[in-house]
C-alpha positions, 0 to 999 in steps of 0.5 A: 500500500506504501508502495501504491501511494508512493508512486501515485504521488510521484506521477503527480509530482512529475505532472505538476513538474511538467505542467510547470515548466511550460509556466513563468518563473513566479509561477512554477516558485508558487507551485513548487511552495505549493507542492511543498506545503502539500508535502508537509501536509501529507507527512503530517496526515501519515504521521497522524494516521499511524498514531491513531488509536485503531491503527495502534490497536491493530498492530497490537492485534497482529503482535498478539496474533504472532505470538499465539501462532507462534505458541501452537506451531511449538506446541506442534512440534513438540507433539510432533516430537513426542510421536515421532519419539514414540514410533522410534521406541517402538520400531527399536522395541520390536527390533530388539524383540526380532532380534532376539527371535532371530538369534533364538532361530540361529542358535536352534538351527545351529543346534540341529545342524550339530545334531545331524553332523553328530549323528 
């Protein structure tokens, strides 16, 4: 919006520049007060609007909103967290278990293996 407002004024400033320099001298040093006082007057009208009371209000309202968003994403991320945590407990809980499992397999088939060998 800055942005928008700035290169409105500018197109204006450069037609009253334009316009002024097909005038007289005393003309174009009026206009160019003129243009001045309008400036002045606009930076008074911008400085007033951002210290009015709602646009305050806003600002605080964005802060907050902010912080509260701010809040829930850690708050996600620590569930996030906490789950992925949980799933690699259990993933390593169910890995030991097979591993046990495994071994338990290798030392029985070793185990018959020796039979037959024995045998």
């Amino acid at each position: 919006m800055k942005l928008i407002m700035r290169n409105s004024h500018l197109a204006v400033l450069l037609g009253v520049w334009l316009a002024l320099a097909a005038c007289s001298k005393s003309t174009q040093e009026r206009t160019g007060q003129d243009l001045k006082a309008i400036g002045s007057d606009t930076a008074a009208a911008a400085k007033s609007v951002a210290d009015a009371a709602p646009v305050k209000d806003l600002g605080a309202d964005i802060k907050q909103g902010a912080g509260e968003a701010a809040d829930k994403t850690k708050q996600a991320a620590r569930q996030a967290g906490d789950k992925l945590k949980a799933g690699a407990d259990e993933v390593g809980g169910k890995l030991k278990s097979d591993a046990k499992a495994a071994a338990a397999r290798t030392e029985d088939a070793a185990s018959k293996a020796e039979d037959k060998l024995s045998h």
